[in-house]
C-alpha positions in Angstrom: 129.2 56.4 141.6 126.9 58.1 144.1 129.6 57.9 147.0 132.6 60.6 144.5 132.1 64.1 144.5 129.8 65.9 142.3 132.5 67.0 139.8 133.6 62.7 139.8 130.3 61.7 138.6 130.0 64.1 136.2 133.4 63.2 134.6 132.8 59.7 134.6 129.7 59.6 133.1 130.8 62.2 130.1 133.9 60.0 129.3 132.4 57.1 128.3 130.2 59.1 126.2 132.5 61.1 124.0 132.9 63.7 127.4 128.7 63.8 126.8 126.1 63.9 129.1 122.2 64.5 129.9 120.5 66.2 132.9 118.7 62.6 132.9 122.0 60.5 133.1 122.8 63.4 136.1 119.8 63.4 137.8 120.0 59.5 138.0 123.3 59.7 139.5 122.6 62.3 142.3 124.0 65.6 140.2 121.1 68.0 140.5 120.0 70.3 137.4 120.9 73.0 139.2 124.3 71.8 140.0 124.6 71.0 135.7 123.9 75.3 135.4 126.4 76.4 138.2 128.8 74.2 136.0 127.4 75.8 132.8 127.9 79.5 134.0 131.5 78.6 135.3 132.2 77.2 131.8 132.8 73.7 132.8 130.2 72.7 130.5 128.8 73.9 127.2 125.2 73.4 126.0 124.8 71.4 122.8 122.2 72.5 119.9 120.3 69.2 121.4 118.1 69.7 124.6 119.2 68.5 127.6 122.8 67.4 125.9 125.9 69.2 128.0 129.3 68.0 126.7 133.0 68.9 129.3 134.3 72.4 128.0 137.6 71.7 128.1 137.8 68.5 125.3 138.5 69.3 121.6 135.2 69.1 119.6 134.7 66.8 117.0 132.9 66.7 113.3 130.5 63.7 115.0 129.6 65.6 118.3 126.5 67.2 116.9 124.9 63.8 115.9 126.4 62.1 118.9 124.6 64.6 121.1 121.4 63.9 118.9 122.0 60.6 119.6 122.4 60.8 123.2 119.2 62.8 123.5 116.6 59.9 121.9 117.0 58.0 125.3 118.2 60.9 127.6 118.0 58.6 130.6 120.3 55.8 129.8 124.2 55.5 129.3 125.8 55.2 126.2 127.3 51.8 127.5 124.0 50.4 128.5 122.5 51.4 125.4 124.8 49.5 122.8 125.7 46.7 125.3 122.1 45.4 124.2 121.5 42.7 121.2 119.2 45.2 119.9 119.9 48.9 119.9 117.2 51.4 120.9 118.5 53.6 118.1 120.5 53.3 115.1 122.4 56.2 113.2 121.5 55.4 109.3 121.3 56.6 106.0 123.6 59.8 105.0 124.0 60.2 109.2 125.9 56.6 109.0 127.6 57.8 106.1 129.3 60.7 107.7 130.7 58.2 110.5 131.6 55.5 108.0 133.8 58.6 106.0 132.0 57.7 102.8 129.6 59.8 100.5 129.2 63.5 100.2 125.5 64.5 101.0 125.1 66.6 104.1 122.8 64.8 106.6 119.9 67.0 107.6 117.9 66.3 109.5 120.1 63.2 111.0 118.2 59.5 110.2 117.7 57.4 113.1 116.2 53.7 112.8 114.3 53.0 115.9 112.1 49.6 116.8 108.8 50.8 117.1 107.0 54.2 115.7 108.6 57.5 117.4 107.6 61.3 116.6 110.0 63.1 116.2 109.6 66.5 118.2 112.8 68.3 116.4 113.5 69.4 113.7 116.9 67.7 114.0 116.0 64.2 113.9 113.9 62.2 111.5 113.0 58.5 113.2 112.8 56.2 111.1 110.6 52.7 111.9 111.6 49.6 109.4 113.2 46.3 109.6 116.9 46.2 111.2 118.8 42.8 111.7 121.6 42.8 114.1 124.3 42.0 111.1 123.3 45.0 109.4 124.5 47.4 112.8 128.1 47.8 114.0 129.3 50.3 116.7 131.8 53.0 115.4 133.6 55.1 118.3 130.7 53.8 120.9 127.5 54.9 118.6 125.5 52.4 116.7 125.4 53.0 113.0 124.1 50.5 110.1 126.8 48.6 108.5 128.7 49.9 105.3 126.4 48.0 103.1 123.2 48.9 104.8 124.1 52.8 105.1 124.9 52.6 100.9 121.4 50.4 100.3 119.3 53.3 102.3 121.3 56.3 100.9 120.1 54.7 97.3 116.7 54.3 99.1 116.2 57.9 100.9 118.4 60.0 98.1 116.9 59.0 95.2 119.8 59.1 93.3 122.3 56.1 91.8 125.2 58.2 91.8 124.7 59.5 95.6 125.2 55.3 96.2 127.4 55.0 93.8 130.1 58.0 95.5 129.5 56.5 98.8 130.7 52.5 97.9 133.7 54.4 95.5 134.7 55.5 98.6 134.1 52.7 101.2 136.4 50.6 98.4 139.2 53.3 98.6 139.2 53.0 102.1 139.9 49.8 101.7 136.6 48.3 103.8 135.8 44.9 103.9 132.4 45.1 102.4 130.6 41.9 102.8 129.4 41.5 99.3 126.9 38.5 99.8 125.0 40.4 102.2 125.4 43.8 100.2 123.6 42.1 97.5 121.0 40.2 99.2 119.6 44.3 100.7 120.1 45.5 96.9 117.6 42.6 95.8 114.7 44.9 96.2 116.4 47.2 93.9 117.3 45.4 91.6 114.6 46.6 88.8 115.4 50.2 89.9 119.2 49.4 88.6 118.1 47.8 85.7 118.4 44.2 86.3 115.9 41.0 86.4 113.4 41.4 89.5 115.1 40.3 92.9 118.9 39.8 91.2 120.9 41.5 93.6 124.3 40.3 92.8 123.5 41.7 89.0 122.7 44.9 90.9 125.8 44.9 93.0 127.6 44.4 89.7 125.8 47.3 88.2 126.3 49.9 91.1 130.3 49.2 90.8 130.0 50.2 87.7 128.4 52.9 88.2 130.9 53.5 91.1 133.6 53.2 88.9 135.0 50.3 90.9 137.4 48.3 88.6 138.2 44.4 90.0 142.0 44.6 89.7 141.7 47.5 92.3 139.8 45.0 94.2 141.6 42.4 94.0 144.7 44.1 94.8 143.5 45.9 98.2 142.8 41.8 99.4 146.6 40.9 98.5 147.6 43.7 100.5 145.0 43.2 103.4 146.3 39.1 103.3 150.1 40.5 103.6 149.5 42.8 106.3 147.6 40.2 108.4 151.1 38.3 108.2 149.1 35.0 108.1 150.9 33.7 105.4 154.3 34.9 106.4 153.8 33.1 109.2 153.4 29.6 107.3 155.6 26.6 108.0 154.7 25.6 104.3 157.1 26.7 102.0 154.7 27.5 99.5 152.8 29.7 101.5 155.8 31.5 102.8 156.6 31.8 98.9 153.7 33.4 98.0 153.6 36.0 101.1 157.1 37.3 99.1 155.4 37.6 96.5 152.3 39.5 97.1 153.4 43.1 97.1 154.8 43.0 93.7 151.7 41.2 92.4 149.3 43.6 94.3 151.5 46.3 92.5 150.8 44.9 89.2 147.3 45.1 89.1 147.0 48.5 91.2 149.3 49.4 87.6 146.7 47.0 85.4 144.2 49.3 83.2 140.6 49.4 84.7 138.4 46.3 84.1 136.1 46.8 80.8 133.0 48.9 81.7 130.4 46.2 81.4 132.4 43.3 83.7 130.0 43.4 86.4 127.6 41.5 84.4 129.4 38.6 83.6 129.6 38.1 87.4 
């Protein structure tokens, strides 16, 4: 990258970073500070709200580019790419931050929660790092920025809110949207909150149960946004067994059925 012009390097670092980048990240690739002002004053760039965070003028801005900015500036130095191409992520967007990526609650996050590996002080306002136990199942990259999974985000939002419903609004909506929430693993991270939910010490999937409840969740909805995810992977269609290719036909009007069927008793999720 050092050999293209000035204006090259700065355009190729920015798009594979959401048109993003740092006086770090420009300084490492020969673009010097002063060079990142001339472009400023020109109005090739625009300063973020983040230190040291420019993003490309001319890009359409985005709902996410305030936290992706926040983002970029907890390791100023390092590429986006370099930074999520690891087994372990340096930093992790969680709680209500991960929920505005995921599209799923309604609580405004402020300041923006970050999961890091080892204890970090924050020095704005902005950002509040947090230092606890991460396993690489429970992270997933969204649009190139690391976030915790849906289950994970939903478990710390009923961790760092405080409040069952806040949880509650956030898996309604992760089921509308028709995510493929790995329930064994959502209820193993609710086990510590069991008690909290009302159930035996340690029973997550009676807690799971509970907080679909809560959520309003009914199982023929459920059950009907699998049949439709099944037909529109066109697996079965596909079938040289006749019965298989039988019930493929068949799945949109029984998926219609129960999307029609009245909601599952209030008290079902305990007798799973």
């Amino acid at each position: 990258m050092r050999g293209a012009s000035v204006g090259q390097r700065v355009a190729d670092i920015a798009a594979a970073q959401w048109g993003m980048i740092t006086t770090a990240q420009a300084r490492a690739h020969g673009v010097a500070r002063a060079n990142i002002a001339y472009r400023v004053r020109v109005g090739e760039l625009e300063r973020t709200d983040h230190y040291g965070v420019y993003r490309l003028a001319a890009l359409g801005s985005s709902p996410l580019d305030d936290l992706r900015a926040a983002w970029l500036s907890t390791n100023p130095g390092q590429l986006a790419p370099e930074r999520t191409g690891r087994s372990i992520c340096d930093a992790v967007v969680a709680s209500a931050a991960a929920a505005l990526v995921h599209g799923i609650g309604d609580v405004y996050p402020s300041p923006y929660s970050i999961i890091v590996p080892s204890r970090r002080q924050s020095t704005r306002g902005s950002i509040a790092y947090s230092w606890r136990h991460l396993e690489p199942r429970d992270v997933e990259i969204v649009d190139g920025l690391p976030v915790t999974t849906r289950e994970r985000t939903i478990v710390d939002l009923l961790h760092d809110e405080g409040d069952i419903s806040i949880a509650a609004d956030a898996l309604r909506d992760a089921v509308r949207d028709r995510a493929d929430l790995n329930e064994a693993r959502f209820a193993e991270l609710l086990m510590p909150h069991a008690e909290r939910l009302g159930q035996a010490r340690g029973d997550g999937l009676s807690a799971l149960a509970y907080l679909k409840v809560t959520a309003e969740v009914d199982v023929a909805s459920e059950a009907a946004t699998s049949l439709e995810r099944l037909l529109e992977a066109k697996v079965l269609a596909g079938s040289t067994d006749p019965v298989l290719r039988k019930f493929a036909e068949e799945l949109p009007a029984l998926a219609a059925a129960l999307r029609a069927s009245p909601n599952a008793p209030s008290g079902y999720g305990r007798q799973l």
